[in-house]
KOLSEMAR-437972 format. One record per residue: residue in one letter; x, y, z of N, C-alpha, C, CB in turn. Coordinates in steps of 0.2 Angstrom, whole numbers, plus 5000, padded with zeros to 4 digits. Each point is the difference from the previous one (the first is absolute). Glycine has a CB too. Example, Ala and Ser with C-alpha at 12.3 -4.5 7.8 and 13.67 -1.06 7.14 Angstrom:
<sites>
+---+------+------+------+------+------+------+------+------+------+------+------+------+
: r :   nX :   nY :   nZ :  caX :  caY :  caZ :   cX :   cY :   cZ :  cbX :  cbY :  cbZ :
+---+------+------+------+------+------+------+------+------+------+------+------+------+
: a : 5066 : 4972 : 5039 : 4996 : 5006 : 5000 : 5004 : 5006 : 5000 : 4991 : 4994 : 5006 :
: s : 5007 : 5011 : 4990 : 5004 : 5006 : 5001 : 4996 : 5005 : 5003 : 5006 : 4997 : 4990 :
+---+------+------+------+------+------+------+------+------+------+------+------+------+
</sites>
This chain:
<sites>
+---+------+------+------+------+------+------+------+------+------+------+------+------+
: r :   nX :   nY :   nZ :  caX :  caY :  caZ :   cX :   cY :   cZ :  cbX :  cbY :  cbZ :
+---+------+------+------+------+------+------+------+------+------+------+------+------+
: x : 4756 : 4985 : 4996 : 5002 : 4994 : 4999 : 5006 : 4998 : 5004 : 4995 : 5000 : 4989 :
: x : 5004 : 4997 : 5015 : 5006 : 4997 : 5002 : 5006 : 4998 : 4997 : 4993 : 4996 : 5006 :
: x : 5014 : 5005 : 4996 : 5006 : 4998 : 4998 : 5001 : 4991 : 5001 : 5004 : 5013 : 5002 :
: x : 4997 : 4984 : 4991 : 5000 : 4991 : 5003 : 5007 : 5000 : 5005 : 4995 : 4993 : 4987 :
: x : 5004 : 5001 : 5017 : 5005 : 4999 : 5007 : 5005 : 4997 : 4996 : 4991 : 4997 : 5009 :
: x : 5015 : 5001 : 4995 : 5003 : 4995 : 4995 : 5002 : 4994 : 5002 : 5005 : 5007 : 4995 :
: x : 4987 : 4989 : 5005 : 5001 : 4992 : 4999 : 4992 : 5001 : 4999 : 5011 : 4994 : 5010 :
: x : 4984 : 5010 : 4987 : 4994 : 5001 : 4994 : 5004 : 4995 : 4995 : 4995 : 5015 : 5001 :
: x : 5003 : 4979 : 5000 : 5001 : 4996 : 4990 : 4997 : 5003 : 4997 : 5000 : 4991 : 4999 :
: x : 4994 : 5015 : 5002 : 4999 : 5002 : 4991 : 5006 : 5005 : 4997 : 4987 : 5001 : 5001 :
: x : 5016 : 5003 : 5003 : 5005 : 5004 : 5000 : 5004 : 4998 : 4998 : 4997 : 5005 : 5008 :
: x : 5009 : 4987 : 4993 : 5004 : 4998 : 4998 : 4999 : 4995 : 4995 : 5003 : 5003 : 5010 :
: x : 4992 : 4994 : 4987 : 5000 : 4994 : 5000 : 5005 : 4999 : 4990 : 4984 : 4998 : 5010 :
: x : 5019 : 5005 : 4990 : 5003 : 5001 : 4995 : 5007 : 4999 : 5001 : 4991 : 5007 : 4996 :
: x : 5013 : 4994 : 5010 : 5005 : 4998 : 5005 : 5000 : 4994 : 5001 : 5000 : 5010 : 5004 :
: x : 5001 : 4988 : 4992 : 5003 : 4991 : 5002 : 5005 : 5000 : 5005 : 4999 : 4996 : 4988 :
: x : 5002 : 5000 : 5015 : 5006 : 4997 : 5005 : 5005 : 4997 : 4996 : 4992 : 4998 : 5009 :
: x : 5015 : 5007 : 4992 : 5006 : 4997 : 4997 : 5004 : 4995 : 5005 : 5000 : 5010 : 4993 :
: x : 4999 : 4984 : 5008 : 5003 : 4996 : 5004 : 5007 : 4997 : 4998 : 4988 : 4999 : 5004 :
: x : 5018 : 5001 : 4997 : 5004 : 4998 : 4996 : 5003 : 4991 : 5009 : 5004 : 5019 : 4988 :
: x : 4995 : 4978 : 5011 : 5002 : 4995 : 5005 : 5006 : 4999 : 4998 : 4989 : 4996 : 5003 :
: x : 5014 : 5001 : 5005 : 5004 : 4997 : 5001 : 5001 : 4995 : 4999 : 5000 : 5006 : 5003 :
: x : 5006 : 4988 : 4999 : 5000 : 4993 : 5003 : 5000 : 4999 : 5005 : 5004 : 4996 : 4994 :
: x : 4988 : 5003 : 5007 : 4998 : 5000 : 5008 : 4998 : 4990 : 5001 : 4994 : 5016 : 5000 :
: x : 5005 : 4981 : 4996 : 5000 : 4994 : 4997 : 4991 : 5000 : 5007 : 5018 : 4994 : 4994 :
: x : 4979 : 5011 : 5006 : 4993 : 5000 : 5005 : 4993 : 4999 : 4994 : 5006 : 5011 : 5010 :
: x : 4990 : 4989 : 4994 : 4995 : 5000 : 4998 : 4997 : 5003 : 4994 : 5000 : 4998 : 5011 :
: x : 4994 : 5000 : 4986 : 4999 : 5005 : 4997 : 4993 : 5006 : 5001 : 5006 : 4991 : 4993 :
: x : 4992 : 5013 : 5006 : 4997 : 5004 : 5003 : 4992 : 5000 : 4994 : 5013 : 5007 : 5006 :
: x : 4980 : 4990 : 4997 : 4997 : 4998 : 4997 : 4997 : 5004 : 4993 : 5000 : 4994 : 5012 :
: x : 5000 : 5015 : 4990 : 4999 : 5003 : 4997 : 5005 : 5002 : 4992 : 4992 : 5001 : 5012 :
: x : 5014 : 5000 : 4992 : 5004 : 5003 : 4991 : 5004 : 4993 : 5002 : 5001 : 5017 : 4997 :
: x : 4999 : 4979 : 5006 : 5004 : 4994 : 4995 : 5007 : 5000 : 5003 : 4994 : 5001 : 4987 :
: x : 5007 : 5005 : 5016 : 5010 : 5004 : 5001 : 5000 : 4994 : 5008 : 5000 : 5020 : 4996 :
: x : 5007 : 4979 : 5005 : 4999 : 4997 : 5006 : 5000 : 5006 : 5007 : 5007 : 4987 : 4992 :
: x : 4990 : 5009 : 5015 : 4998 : 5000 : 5006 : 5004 : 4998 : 5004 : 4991 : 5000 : 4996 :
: x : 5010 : 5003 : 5009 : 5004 : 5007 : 5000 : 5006 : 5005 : 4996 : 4997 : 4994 : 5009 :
: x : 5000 : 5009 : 4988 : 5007 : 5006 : 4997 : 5000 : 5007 : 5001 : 5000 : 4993 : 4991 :
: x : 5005 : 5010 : 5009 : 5000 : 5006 : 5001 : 4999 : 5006 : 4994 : 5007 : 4994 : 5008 :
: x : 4989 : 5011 : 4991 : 5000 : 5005 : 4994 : 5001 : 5007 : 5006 : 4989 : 4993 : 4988 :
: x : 5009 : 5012 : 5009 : 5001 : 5006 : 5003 : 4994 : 5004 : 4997 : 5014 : 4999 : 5001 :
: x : 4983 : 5008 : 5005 : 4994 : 5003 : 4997 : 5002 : 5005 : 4999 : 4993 : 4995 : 5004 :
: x : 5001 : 5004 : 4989 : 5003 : 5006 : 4994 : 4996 : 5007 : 5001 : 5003 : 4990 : 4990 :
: x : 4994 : 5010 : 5016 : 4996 : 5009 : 5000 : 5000 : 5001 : 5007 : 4990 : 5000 : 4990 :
: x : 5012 : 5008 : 5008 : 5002 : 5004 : 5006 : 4993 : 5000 : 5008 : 5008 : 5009 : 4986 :
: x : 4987 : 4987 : 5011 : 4996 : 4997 : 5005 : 4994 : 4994 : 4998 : 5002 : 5013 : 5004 :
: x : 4999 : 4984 : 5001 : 4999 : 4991 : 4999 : 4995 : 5000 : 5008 : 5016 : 4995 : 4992 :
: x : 4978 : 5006 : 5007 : 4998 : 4995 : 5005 : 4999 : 4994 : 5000 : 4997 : 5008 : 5002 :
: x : 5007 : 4990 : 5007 : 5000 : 4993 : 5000 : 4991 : 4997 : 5005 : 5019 : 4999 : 5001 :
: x : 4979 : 4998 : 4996 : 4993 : 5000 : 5003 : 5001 : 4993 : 5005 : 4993 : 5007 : 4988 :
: x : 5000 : 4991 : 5017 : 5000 : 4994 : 5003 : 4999 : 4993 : 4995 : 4994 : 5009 : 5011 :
: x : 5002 : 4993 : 4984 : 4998 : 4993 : 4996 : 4999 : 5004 : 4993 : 4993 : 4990 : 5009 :
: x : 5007 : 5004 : 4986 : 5001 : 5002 : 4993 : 4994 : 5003 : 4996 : 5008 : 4992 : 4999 :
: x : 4991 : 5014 : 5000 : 4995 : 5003 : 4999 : 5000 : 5010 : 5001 : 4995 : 4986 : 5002 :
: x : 5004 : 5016 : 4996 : 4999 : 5007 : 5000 : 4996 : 5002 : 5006 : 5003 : 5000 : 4989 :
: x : 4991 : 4995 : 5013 : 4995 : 5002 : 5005 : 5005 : 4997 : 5007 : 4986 : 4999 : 4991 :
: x : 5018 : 4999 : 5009 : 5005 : 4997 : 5006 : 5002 : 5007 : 5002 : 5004 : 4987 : 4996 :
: x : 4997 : 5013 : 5013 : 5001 : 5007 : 5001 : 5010 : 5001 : 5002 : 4984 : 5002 : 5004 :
: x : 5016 : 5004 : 4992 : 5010 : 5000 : 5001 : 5003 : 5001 : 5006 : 5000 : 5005 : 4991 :
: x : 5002 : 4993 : 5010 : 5006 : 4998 : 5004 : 5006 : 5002 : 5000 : 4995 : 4993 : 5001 :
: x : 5008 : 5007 : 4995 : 5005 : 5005 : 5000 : 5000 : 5006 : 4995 : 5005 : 4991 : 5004 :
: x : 5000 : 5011 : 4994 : 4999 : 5005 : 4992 : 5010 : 5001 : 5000 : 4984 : 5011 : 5001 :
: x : 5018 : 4987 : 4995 : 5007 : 4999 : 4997 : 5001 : 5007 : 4996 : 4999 : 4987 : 4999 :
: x : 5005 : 5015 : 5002 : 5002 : 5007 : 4996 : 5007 : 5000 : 4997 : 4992 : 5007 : 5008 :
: x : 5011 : 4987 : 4990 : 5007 : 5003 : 4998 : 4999 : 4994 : 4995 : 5009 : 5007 : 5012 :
: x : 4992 : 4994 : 4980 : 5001 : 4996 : 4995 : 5005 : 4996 : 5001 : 4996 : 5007 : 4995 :
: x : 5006 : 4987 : 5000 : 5007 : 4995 : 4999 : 5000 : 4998 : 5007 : 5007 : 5005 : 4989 :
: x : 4989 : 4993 : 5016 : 5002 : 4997 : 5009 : 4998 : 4994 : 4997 : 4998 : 5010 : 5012 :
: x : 5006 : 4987 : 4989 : 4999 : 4990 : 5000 : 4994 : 4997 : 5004 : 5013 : 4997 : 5000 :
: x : 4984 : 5001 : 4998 : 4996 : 4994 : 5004 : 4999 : 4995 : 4997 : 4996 : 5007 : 5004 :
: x : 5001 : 4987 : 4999 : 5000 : 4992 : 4998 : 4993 : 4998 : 4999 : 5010 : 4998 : 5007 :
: x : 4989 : 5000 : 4989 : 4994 : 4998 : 4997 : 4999 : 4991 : 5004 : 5000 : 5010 : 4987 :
: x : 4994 : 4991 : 5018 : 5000 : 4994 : 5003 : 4994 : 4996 : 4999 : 5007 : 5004 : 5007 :
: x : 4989 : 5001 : 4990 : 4993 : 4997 : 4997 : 4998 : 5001 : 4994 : 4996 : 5001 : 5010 :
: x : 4999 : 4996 : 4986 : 4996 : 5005 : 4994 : 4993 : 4998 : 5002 : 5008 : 5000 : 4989 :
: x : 4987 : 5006 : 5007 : 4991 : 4997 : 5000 : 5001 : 5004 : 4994 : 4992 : 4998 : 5012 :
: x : 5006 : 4997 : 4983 : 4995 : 5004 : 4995 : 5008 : 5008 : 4999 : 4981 : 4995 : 5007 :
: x : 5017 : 5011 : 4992 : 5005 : 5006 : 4998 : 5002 : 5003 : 5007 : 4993 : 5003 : 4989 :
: x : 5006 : 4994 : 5015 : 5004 : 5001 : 5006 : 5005 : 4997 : 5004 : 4992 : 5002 : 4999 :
: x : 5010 : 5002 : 5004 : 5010 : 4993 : 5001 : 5000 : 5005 : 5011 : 5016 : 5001 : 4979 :
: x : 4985 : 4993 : 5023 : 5000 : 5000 : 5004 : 5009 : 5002 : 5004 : 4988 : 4993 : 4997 :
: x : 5014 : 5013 : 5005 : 5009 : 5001 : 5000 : 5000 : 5000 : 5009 : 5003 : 5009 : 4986 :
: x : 5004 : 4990 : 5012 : 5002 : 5001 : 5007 : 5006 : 5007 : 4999 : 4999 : 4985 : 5004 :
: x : 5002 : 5017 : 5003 : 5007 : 5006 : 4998 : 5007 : 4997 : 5005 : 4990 : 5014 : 4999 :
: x : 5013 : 4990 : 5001 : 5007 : 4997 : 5002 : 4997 : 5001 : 5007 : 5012 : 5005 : 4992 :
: x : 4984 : 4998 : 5014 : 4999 : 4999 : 5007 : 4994 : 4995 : 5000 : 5005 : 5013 : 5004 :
: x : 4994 : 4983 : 4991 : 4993 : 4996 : 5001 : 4994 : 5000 : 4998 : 5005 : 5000 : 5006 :
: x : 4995 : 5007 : 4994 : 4994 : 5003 : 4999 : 4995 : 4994 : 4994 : 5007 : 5015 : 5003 :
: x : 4987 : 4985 : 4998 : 4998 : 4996 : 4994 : 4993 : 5004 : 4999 : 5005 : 4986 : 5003 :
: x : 4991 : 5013 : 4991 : 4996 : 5003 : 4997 : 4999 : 4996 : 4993 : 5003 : 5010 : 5007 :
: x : 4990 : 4995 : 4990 : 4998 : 4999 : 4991 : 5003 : 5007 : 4996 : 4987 : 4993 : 5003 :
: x : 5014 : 5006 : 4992 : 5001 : 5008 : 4996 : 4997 : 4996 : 4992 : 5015 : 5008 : 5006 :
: x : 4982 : 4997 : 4990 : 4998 : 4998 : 4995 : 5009 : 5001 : 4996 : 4983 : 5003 : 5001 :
: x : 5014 : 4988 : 4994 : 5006 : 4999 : 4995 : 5005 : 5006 : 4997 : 4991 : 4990 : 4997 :
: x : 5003 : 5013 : 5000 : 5005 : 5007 : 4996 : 5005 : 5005 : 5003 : 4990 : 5001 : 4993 :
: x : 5008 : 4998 : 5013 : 5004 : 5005 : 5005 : 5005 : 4997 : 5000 : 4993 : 5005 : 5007 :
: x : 5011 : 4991 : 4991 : 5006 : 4995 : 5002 : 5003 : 4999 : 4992 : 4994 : 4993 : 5014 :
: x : 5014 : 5006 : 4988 : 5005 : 4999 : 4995 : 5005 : 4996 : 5000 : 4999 : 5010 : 4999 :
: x : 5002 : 4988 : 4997 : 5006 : 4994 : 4999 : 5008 : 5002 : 4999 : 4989 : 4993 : 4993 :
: x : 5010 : 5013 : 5007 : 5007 : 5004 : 5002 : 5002 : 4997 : 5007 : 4998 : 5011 : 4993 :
: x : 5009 : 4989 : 5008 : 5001 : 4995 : 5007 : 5005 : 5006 : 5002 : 5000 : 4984 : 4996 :
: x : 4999 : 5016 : 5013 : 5004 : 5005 : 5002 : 5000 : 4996 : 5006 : 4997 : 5012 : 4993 :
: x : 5007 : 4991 : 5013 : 5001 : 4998 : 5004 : 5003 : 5005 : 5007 : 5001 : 4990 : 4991 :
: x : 4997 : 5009 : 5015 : 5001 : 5004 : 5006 : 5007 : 4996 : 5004 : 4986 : 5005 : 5002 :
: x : 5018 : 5002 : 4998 : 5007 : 4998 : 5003 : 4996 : 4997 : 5009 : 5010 : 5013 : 4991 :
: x : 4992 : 4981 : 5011 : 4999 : 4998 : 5006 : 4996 : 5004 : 5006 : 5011 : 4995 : 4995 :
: x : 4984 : 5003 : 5002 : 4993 : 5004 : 5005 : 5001 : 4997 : 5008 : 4989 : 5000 : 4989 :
: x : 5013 : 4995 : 5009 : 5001 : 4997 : 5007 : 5003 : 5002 : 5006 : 5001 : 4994 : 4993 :
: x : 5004 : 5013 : 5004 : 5005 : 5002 : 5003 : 5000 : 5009 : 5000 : 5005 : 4989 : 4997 :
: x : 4987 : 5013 : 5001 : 4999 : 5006 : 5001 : 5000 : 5003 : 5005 : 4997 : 4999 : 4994 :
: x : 5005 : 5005 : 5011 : 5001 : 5005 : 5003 : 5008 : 5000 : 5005 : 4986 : 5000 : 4999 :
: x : 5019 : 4994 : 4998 : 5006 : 4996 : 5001 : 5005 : 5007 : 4996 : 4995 : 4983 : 5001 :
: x : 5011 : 5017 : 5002 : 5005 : 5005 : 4996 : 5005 : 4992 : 4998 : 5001 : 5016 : 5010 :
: x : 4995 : 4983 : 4983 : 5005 : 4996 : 4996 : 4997 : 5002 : 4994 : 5004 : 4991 : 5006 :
: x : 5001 : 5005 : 4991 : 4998 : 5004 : 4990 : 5001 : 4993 : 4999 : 5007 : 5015 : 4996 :
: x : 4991 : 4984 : 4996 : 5002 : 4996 : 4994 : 5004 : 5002 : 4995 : 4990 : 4997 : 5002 :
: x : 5015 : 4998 : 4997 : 5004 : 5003 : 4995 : 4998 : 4997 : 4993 : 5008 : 5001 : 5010 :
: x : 4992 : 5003 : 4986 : 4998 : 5000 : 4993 : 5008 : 4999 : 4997 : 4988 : 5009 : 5001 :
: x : 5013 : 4987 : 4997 : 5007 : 4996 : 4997 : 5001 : 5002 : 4991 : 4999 : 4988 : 5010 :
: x : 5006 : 5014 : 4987 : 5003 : 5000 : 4993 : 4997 : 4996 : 4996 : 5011 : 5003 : 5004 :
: x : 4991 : 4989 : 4999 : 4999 : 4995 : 4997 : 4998 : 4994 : 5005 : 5007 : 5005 : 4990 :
: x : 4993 : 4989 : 5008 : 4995 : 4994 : 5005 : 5007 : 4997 : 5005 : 4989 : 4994 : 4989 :
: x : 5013 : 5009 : 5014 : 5004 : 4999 : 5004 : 5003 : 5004 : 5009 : 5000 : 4996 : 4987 :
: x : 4999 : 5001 : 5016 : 5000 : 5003 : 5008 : 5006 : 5005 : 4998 : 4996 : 4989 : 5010 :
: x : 5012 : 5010 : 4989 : 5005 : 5003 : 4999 : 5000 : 5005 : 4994 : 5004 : 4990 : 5006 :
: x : 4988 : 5011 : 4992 : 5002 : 5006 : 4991 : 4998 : 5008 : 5006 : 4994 : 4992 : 4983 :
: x : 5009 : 5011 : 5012 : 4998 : 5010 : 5004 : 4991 : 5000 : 5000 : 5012 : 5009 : 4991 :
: x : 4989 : 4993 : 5016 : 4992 : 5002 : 5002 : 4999 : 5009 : 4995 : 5000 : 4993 : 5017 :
: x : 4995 : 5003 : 4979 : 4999 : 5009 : 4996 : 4994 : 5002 : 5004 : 5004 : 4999 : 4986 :
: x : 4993 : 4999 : 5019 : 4995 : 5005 : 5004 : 4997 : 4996 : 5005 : 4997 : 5008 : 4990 :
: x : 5000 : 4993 : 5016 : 4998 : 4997 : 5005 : 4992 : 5002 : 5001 : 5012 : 4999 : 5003 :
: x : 4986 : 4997 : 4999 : 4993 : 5001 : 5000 : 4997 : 4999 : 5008 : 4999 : 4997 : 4987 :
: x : 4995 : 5008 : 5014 : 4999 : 5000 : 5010 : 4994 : 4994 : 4997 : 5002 : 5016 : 5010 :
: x : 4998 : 4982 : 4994 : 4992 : 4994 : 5002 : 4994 : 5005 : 4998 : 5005 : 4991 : 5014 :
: x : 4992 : 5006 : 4983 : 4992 : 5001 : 4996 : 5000 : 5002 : 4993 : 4995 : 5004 : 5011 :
: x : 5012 : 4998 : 4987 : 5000 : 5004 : 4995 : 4996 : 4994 : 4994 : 5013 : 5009 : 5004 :
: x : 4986 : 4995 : 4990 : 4996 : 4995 : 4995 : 5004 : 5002 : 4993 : 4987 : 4999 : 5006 :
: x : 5013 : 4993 : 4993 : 5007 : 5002 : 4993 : 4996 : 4994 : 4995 : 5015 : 5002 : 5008 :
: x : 4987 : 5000 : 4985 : 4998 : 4996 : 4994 : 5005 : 4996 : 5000 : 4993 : 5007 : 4993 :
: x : 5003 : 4985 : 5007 : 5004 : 4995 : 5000 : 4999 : 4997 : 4991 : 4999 : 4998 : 5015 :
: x : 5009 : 5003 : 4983 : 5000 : 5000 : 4994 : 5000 : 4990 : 4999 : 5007 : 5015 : 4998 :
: x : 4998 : 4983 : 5002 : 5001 : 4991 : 5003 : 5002 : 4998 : 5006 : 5002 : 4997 : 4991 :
: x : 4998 : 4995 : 5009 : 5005 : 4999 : 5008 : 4998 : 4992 : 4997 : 4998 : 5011 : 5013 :
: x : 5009 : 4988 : 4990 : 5005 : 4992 : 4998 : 5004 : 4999 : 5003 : 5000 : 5000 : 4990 :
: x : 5000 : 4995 : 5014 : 5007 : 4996 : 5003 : 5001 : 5004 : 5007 : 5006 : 4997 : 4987 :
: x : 4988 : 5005 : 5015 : 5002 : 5003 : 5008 : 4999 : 5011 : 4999 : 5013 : 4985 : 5004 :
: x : 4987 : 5017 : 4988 : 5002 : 5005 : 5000 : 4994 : 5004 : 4997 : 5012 : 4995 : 5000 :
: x : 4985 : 5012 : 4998 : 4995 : 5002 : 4997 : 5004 : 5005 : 4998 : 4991 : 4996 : 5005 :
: x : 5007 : 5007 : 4990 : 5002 : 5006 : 4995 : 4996 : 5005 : 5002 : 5002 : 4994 : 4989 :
: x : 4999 : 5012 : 5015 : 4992 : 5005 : 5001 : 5005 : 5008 : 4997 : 4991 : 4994 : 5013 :
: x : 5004 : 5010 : 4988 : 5000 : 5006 : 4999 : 4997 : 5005 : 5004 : 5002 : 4996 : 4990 :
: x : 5003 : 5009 : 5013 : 4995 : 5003 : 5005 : 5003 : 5009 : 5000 : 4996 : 4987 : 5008 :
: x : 5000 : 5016 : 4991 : 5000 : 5007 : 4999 : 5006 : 5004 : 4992 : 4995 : 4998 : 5016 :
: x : 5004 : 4997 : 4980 : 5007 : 4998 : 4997 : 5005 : 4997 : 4998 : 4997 : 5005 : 5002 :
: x : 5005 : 4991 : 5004 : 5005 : 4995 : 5001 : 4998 : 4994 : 4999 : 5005 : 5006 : 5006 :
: x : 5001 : 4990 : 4990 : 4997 : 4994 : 4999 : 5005 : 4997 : 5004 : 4995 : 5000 : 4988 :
: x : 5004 : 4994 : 5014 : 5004 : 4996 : 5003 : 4999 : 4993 : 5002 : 5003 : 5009 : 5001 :
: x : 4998 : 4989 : 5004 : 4999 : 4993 : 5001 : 5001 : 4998 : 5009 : 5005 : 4997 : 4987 :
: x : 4989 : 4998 : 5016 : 4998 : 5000 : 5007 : 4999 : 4994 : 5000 : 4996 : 5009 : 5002 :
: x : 5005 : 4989 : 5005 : 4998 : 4993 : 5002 : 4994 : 4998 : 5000 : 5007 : 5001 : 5008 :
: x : 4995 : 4995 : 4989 : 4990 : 4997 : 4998 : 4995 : 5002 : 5008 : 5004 : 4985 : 4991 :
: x : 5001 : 5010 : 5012 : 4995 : 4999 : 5008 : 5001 : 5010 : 5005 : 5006 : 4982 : 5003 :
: x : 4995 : 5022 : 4993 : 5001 : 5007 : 5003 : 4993 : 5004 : 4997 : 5015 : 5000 : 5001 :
: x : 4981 : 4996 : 4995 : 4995 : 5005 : 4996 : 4994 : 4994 : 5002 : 5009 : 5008 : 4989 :
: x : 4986 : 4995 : 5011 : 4991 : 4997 : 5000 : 4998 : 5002 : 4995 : 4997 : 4999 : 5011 :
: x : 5000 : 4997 : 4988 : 4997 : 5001 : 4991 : 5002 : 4994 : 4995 : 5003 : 5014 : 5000 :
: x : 5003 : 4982 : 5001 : 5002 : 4993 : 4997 : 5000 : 4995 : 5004 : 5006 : 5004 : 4994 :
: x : 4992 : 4992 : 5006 : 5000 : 4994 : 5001 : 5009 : 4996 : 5000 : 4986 : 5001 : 4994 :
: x : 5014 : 4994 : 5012 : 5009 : 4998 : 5002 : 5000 : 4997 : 4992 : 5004 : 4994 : 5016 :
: x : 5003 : 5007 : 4981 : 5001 : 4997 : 4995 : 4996 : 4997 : 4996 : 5007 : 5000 : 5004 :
: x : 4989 : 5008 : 4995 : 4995 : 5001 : 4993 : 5005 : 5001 : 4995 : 4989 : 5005 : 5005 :
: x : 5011 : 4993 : 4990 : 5002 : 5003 : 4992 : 4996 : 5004 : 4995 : 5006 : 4992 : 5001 :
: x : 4995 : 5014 : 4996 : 4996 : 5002 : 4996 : 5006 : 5005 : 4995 : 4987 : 4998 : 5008 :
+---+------+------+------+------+------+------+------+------+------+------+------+------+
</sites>
């Protein structure tokens, strides 16, 4: 017998989708109601992203690193159409995806010798307690007023909203 894949709904179907949304003040997404476009993060260590929604759609990619953000720009039925921080678009079945919110230090600027500074508290002028290279992926705890709460390899601290992908400009949550 075969081992199930991990986007098999029979395999998952007991893995609901934790979607925790933001104020995105968007659409709503016709199948769970959450609004359209929002960001979640995927929750297994392999996630194929297929051409269209269904398991008989053939893969296109294969995602191997848990908690990486992506944006949910579509739904069908148990299927969410995502995007990734370089564009990439695709299907993944619902259960493979999490409503834990995490975020990549400025992908924008990967292969650049700059860092992100991870700040004390919500202010340009507090002590940088750790700097982060472009791509890194950090749990985004909140973000208000220009600012996000994350945590990354231990450290908590605080980043420019507009320095991380994974939030939305002056989202609150």
């Amino acid at each position: 017998m075969a081992a199930p894949t991990d986007d098999d709904p029979a395999s998952m179907a007991a893995a609901p989708e934790e979607e925790v949304p933001g104020e995105t003040g968007a659409e709503e997404g016709s199948a769970s109601k959450l609004p359209l476009p929002r960001f979640v993060s995927l929750k297994s260590a392999r996630v194929n992203l297929r051409v269209g929604p269904g398991k008989d759609y053939a893969v296109s990619w294969l995602y191997t690193k848990p908690g990486l953000p992506v944006e949910i720009v579509q739904e069908y039925e148990l299927w969410r159409r995502i995007r990734d921080s370089e564009g990439t678009e695709g299907w993944v079945y619902h259960s493979l995806l999490s409503g834990v919110r995490t975020g990549i230090a400025a992908p924008w600027l990967k292969g650049k010798t700059t860092t992100i500074d991870l700040h004390r508290n919500t202010s340009e002028d507090a002590t940088v307690v750790a700097k982060m290279e472009p791509g890194v992926v950090s749990k985004v705890k909140e973000c208000a007023f220009a600012w996000c709460e994350v945590e990354v390899s231990g450290r908590k601290g605080y980043v420019r909203q507009n320095d991380i992908w994974g939030v939305y400009p002056d989202e609150k949550f």
